[in-house]
Residue frames as a rotation matrix with the C-alpha (Angstrom) as fourth column:
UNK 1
-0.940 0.170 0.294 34.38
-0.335 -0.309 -0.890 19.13
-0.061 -0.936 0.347 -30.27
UNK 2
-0.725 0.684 -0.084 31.06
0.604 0.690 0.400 17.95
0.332 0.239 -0.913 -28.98
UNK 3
-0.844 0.364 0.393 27.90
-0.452 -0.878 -0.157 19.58
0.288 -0.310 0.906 -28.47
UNK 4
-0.669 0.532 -0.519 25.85
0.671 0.733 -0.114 18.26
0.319 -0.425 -0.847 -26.35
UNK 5
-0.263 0.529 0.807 21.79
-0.405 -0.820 0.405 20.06
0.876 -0.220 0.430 -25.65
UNK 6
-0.981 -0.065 0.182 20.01
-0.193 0.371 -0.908 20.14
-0.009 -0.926 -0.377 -22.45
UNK 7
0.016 0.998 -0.053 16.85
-0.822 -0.017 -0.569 19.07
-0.569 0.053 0.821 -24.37
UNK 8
-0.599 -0.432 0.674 16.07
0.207 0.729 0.652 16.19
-0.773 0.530 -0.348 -26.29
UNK 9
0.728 0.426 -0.537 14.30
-0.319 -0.483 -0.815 17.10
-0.607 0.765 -0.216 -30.18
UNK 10
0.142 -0.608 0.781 15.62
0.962 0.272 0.037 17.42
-0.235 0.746 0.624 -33.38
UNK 11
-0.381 -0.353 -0.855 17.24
0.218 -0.933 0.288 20.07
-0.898 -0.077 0.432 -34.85
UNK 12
0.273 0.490 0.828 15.45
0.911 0.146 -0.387 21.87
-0.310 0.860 -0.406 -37.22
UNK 13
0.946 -0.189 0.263 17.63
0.079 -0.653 -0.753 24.88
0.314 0.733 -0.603 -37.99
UNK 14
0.258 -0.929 -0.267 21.57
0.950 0.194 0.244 25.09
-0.175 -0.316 0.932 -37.91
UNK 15
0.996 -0.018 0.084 22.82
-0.014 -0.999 -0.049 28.70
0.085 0.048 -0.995 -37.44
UNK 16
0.253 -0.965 -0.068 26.93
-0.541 -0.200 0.817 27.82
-0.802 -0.170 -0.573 -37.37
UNK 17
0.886 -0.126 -0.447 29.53
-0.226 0.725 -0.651 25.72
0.406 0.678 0.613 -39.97
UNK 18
0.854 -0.463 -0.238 32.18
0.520 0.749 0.411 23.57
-0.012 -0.475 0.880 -38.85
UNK 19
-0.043 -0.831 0.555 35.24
0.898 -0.276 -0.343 25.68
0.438 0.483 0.758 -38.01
UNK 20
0.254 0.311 0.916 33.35
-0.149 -0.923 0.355 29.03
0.956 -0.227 -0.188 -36.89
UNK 21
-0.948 -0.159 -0.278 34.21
0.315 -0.314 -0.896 30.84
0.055 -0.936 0.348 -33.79
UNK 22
0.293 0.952 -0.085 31.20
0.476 -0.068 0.877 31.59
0.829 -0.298 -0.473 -31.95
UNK 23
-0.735 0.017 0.678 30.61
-0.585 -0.522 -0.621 34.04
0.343 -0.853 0.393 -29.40
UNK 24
-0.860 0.413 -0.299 29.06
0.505 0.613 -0.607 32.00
-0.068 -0.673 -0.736 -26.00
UNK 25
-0.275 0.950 -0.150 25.52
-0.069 -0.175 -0.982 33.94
-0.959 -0.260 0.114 -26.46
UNK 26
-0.442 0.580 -0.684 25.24
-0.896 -0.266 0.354 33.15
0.024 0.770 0.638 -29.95
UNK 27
0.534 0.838 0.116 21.97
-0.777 0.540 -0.324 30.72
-0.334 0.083 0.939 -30.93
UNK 28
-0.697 -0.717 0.016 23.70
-0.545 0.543 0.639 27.31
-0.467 0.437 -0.769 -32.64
UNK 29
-0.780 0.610 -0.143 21.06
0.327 0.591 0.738 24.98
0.534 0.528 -0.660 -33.64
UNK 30
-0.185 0.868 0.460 16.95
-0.943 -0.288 0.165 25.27
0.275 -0.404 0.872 -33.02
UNK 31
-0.986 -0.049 -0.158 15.54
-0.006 0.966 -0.260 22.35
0.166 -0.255 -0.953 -31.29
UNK 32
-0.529 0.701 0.478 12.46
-0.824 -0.560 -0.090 21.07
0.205 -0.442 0.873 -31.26
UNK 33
-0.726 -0.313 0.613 10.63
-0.672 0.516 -0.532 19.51
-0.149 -0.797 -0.585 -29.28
UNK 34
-0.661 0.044 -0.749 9.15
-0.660 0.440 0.609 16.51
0.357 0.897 -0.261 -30.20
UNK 35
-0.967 0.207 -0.148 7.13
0.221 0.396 -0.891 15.54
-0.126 -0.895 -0.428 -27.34
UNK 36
-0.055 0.783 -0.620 4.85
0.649 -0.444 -0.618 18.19
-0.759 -0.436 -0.483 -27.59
UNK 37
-0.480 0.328 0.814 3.37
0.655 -0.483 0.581 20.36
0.584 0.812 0.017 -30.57
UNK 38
-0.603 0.134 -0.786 2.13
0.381 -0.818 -0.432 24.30
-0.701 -0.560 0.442 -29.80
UNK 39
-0.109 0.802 0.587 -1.30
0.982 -0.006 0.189 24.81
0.155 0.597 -0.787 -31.88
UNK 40
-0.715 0.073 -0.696 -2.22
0.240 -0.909 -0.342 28.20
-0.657 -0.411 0.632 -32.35
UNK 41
-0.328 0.921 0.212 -6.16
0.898 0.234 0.373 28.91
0.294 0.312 -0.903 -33.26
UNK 42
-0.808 0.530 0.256 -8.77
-0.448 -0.836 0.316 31.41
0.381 0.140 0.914 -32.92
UNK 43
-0.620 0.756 -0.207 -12.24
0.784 0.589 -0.198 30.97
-0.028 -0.285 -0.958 -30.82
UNK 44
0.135 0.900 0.414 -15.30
0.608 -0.405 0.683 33.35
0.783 0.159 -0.602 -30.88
UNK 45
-0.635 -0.671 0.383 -15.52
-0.097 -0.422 -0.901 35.74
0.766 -0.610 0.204 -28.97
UNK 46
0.489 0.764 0.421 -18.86
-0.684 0.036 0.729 34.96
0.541 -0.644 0.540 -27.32
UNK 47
0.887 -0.126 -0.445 -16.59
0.395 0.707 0.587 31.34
0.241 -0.696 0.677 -25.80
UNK 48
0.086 -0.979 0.183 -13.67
0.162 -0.168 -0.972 33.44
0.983 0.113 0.144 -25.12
UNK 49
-0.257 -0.076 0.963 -14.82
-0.818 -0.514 -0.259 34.00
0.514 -0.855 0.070 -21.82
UNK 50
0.727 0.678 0.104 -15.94
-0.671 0.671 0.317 30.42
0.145 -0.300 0.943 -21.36
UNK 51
0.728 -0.570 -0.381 -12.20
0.305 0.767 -0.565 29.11
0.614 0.295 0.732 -21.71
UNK 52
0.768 -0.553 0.322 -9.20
-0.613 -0.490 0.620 29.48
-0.185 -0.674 -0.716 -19.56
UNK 53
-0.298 -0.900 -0.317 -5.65
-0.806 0.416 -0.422 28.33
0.512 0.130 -0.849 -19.48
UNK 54
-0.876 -0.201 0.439 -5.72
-0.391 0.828 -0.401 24.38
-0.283 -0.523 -0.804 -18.92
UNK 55
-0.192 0.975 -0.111 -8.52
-0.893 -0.220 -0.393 24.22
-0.407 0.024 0.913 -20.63
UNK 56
0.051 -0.199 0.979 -9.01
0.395 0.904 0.164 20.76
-0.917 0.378 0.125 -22.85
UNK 57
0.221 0.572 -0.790 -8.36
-0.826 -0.321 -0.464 20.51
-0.519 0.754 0.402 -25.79
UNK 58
0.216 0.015 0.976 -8.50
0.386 0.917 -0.099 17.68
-0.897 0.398 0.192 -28.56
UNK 59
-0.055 -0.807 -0.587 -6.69
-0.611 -0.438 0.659 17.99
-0.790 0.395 -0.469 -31.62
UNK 60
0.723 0.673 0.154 -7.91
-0.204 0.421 -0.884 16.72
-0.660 0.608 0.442 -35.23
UNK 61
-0.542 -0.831 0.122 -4.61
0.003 0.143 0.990 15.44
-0.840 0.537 -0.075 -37.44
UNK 62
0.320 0.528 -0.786 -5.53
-0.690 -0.440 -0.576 16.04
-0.650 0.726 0.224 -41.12
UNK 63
-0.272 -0.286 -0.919 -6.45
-0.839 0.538 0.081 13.41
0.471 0.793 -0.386 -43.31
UNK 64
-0.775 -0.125 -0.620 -7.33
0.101 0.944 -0.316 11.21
0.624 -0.307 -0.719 -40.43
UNK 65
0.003 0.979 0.204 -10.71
-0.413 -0.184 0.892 10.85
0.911 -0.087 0.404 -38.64
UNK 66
0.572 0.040 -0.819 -9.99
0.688 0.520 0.506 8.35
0.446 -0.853 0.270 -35.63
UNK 67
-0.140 -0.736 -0.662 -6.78
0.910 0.168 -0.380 9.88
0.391 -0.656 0.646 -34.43
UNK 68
0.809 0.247 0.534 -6.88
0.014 -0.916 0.402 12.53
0.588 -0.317 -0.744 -32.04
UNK 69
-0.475 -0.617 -0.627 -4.06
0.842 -0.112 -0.528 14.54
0.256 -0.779 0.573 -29.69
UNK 70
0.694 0.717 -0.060 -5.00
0.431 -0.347 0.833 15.87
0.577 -0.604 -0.550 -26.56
UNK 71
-0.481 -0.876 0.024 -3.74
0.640 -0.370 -0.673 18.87
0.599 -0.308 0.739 -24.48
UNK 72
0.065 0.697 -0.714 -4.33
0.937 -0.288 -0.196 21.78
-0.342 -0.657 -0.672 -23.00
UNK 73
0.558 -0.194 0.807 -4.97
0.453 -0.743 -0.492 25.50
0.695 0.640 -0.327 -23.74
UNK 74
-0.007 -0.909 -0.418 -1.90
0.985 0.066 -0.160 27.30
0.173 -0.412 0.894 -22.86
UNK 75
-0.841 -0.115 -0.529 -2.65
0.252 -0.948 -0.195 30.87
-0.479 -0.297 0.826 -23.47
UNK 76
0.434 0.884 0.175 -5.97
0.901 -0.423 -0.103 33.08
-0.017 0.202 -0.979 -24.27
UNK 77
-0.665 -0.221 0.714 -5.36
0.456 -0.877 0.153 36.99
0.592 0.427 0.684 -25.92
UNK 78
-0.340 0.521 -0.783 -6.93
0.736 -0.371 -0.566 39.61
-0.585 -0.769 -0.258 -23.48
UNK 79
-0.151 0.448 -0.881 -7.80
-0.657 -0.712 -0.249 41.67
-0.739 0.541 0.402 -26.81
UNK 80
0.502 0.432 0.749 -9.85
0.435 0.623 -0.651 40.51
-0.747 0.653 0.125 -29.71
UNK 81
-0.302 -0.679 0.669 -8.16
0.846 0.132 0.516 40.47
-0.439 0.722 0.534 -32.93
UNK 82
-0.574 0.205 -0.793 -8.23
-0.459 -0.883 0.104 44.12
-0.679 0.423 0.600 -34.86
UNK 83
-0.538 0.322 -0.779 -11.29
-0.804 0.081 0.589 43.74
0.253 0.943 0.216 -37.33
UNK 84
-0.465 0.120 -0.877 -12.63
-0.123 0.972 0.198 40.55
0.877 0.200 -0.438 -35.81
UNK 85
0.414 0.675 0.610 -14.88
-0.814 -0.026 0.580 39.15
0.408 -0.737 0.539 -33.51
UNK 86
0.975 -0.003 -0.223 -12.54
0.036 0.989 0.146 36.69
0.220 -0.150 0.964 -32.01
UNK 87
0.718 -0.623 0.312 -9.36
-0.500 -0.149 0.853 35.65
-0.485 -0.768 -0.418 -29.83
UNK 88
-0.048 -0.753 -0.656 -6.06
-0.537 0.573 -0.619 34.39
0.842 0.322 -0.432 -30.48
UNK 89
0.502 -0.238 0.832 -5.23
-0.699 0.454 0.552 31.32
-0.509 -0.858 0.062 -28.06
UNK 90
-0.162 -0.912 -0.378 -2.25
-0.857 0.319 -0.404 28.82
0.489 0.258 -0.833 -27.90
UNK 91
0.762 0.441 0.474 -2.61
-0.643 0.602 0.473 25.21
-0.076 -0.665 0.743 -26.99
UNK 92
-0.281 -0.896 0.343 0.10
-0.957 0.234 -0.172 22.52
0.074 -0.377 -0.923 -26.02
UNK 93
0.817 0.414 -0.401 -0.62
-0.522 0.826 -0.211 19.04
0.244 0.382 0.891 -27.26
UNK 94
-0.006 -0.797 0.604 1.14
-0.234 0.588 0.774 15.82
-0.972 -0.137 -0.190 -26.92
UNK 95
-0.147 -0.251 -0.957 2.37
-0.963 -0.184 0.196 14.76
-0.226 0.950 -0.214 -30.42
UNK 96
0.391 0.353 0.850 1.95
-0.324 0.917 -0.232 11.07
-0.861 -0.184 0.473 -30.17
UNK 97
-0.468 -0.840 0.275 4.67
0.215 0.194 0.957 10.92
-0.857 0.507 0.089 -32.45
UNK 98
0.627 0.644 0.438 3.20
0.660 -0.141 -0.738 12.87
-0.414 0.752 -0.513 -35.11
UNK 99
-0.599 -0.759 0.256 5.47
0.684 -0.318 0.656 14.39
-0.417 0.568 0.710 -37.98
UNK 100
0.567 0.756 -0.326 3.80
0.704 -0.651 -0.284 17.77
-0.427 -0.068 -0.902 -38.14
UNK 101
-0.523 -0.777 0.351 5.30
0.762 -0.611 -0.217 20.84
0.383 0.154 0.911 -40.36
UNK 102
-0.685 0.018 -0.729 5.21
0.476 -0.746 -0.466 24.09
-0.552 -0.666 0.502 -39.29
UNK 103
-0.920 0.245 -0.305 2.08
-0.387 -0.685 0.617 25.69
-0.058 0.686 0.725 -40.78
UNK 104
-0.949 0.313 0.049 0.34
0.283 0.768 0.575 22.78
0.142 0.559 -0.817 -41.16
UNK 105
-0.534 0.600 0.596 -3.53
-0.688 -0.718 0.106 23.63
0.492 -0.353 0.796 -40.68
UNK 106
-0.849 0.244 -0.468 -5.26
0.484 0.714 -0.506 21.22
0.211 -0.656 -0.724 -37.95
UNK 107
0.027 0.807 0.589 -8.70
-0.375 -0.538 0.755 21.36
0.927 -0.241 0.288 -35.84
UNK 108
-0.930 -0.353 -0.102 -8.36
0.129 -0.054 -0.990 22.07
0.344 -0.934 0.096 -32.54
UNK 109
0.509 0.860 -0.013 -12.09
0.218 -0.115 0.969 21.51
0.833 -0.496 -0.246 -30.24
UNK 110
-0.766 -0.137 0.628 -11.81
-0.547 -0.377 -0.748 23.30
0.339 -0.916 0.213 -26.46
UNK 111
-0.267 0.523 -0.809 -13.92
0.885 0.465 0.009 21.65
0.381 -0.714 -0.587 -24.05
UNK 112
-0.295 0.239 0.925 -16.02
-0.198 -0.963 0.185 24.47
0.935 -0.128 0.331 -22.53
């Protein structure tokens, strides 16, 4: 049988083996999406009020000085982190065909 997603990505985690019955709500493979990369960062809180969803941002690949990927911020944390002066916020980049693992650590500037 074929399996066919309604995204395009690779698959980066297989949750069945050839042969298995599956129930129709269970997960089969993760996809991801390869388009677009989801940065997650921290900002002061003094510019937390200076940023909003859609903000810019510009995106610093590691190891490399010229290249940059640009997006936008996607989400901003309506509570500062426990212990910390400072937000959580989520930005949405284009990958420009960067081969990024999960973790990696990256620098992420916000236009204010």
């Amino acid at each position: 049988m074929t399996i066919t997603a309604n995204a395009n990505g690779e698959i980066v985690q297989k949750s069945i083996i050839e042969g298995e019955i599956v129930d129709p709500e269970k997960t089969l493979f993760l996809i991801r999406d390869s388009q677009s990369l989801v940065i997650n960062g921290f900002v002061p809180a003094a510019a937390a009020d200076k940023i909003h969803t859609g903000s810019p941002v510009e995106v610093v690949l590691p190891g490399e000085t010229k290249r940059r990927l640009s997006g936008g911020i996607s989400y901003i944390s309506d509570k500062a982190v426990v212990g910390k002066d400072k937000y959580s916020v989520r930005a949405r980049v284009n990958s420009g065909g960067a081969k990024l693992k999960p973790g990696t650590t990256l620098k992420m500037r916000i236009s204010l």
